[in-house]
RODO-2510 file (C-alpha; in nm, 4 decimals, decimal comma):
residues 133
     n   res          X          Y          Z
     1     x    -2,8245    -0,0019     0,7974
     2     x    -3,0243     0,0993     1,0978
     3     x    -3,3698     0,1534     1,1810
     4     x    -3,6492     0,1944     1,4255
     5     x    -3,8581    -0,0804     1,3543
     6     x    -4,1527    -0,1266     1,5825
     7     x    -4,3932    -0,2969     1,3182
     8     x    -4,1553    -0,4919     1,1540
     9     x    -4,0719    -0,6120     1,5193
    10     x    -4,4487    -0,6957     1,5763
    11     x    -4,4483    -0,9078     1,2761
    12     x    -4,1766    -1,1211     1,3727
    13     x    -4,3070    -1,2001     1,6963
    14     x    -4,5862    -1,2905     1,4838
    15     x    -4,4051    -1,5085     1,2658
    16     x    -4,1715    -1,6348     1,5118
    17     x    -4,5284    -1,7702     1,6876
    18     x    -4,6647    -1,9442     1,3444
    19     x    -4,2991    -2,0774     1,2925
    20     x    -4,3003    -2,2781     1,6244
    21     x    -4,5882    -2,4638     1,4865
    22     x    -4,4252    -2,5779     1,1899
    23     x    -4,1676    -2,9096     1,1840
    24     x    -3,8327    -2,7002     1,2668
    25     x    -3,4952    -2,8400     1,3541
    26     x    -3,3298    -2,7197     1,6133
    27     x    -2,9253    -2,6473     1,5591
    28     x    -2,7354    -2,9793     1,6765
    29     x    -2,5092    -2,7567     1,8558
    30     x    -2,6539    -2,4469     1,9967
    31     x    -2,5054    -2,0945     1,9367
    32     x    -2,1602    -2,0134     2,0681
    33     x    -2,1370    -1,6948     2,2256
    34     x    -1,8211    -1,5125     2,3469
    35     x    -1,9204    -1,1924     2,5824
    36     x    -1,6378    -0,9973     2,7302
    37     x    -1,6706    -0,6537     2,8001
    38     x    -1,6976    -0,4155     2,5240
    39     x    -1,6414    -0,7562     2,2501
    40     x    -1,9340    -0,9707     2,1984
    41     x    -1,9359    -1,2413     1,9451
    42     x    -2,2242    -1,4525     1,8410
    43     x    -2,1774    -1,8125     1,5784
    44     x    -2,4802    -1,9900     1,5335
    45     x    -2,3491    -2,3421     1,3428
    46     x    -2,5296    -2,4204     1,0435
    47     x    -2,8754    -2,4892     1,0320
    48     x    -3,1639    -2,6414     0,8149
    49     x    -3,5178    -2,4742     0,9372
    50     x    -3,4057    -2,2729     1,2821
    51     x    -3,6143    -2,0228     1,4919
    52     x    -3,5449    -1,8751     1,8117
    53     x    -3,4919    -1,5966     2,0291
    54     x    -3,1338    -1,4688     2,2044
    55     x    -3,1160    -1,2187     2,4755
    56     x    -2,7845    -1,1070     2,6151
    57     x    -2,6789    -0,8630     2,8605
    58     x    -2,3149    -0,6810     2,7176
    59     x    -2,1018    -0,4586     2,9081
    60     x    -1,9966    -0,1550     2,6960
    61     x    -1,8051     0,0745     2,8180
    62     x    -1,8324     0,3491     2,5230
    63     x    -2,1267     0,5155     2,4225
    64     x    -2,1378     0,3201     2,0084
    65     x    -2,0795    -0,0026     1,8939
    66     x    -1,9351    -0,0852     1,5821
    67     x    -2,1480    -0,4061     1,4144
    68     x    -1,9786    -0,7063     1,1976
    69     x    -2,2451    -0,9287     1,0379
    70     x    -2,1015    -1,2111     0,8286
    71     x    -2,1257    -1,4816     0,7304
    72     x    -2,5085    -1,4447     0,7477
    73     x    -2,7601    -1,6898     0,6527
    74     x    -2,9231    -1,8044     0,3177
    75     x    -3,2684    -1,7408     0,3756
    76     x    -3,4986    -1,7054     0,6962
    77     x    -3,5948    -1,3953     0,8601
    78     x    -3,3995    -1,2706     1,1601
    79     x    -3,3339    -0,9293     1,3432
    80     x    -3,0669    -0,7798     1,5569
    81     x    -3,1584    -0,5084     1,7908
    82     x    -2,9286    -0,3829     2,0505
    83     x    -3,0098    -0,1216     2,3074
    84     x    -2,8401     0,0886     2,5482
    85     x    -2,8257     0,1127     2,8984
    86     x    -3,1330     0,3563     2,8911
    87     x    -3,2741     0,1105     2,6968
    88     x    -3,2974     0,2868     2,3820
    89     x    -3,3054     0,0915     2,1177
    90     x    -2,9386     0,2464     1,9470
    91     x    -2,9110    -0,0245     1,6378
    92     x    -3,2056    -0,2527     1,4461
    93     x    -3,1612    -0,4104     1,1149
    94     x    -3,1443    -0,7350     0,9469
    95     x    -2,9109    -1,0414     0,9529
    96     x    -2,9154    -1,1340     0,6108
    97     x    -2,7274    -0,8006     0,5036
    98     x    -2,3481    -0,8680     0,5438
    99     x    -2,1491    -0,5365     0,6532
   100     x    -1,9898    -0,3254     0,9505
   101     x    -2,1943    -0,0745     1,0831
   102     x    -2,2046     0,1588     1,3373
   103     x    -2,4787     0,1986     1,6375
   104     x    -2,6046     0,5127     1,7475
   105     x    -2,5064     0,7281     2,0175
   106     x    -2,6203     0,5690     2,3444
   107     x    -2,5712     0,5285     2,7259
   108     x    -2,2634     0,3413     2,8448
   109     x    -2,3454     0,0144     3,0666
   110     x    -2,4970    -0,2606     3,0365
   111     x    -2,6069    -0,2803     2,6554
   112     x    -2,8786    -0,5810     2,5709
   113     x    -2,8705    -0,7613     2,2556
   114     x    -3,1632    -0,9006     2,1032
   115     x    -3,1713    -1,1937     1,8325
   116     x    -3,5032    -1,3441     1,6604
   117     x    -3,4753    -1,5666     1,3774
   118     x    -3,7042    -1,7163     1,1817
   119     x    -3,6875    -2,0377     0,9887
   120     x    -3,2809    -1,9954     0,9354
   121     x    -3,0922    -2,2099     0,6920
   122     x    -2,7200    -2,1431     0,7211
   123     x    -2,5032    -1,9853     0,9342
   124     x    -2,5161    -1,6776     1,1069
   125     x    -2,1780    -1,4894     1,2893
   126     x    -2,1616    -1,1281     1,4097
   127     x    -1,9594    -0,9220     1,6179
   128     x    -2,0723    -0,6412     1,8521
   129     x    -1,7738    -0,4100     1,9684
   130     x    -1,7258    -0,0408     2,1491
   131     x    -1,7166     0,1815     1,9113
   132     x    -1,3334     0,4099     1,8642
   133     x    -1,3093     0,7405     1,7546
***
């Protein structure tokens, strides 16, 4: 599921702020990240109390991107937002719903992919790829 979410986005930030003032553990291993044009791939190992934020350029040389998220974590709050090379903002939703889904229509290029997680126990995997026909 997609979505424009502008406030929701705001209140991360927000909560992304408080939660770096609370006792957090970072991941003993930080996330693993495989980006190869038109493929990206993103593990994050499991974790107790996590936050952070991930910002990746990815080359895509089709105009969608077909999204797998899973396994995703047990609790936390975390977003995935990917835009286009116009910088449209062409998929938004949540990490803690498992499923493939498909961006919308965007500019081929350089795509950027945004990750913000808040307090994250578990694991977290998902797999950006150009969209076929």
């Amino acid at each position: 599921m997609h979505f424009r979410f502008a406030p929701r986005l705001a209140a991360l930030v927000v909560l992304l702020a408080a939660a770096g003032a609370c006792d957090s553990t970072g991941p003993e291993t930080l996330e693993n990240v495989r980006n190869q044009t038109d493929d990206f791939r993103f593990d994050l190992p499991r974790q107790g109390d996590f936050s952070g934020m991930f910002r990746y350029t990815w080359s895509n040389t089709g105009n969608a991107a077909t999204i797998d998220l899973g396994p995703v974590p047990e609790s936390g709050i975390g977003t995935l937002t990917i835009q286009d090379n116009a910088n449209a903002i062409v998929f938004s939703g949540s990490i803690l719903e498992a499923g493939t889904f498909t961006s919308e229509a965007g500019a081929a290029g350089d795509w950027t992919v945004n990750v913000i997680l808040v307090r994250i126990v578990g694991e977290l995997t998902f797999r950006v790829r150009k969209a076929t026909p």
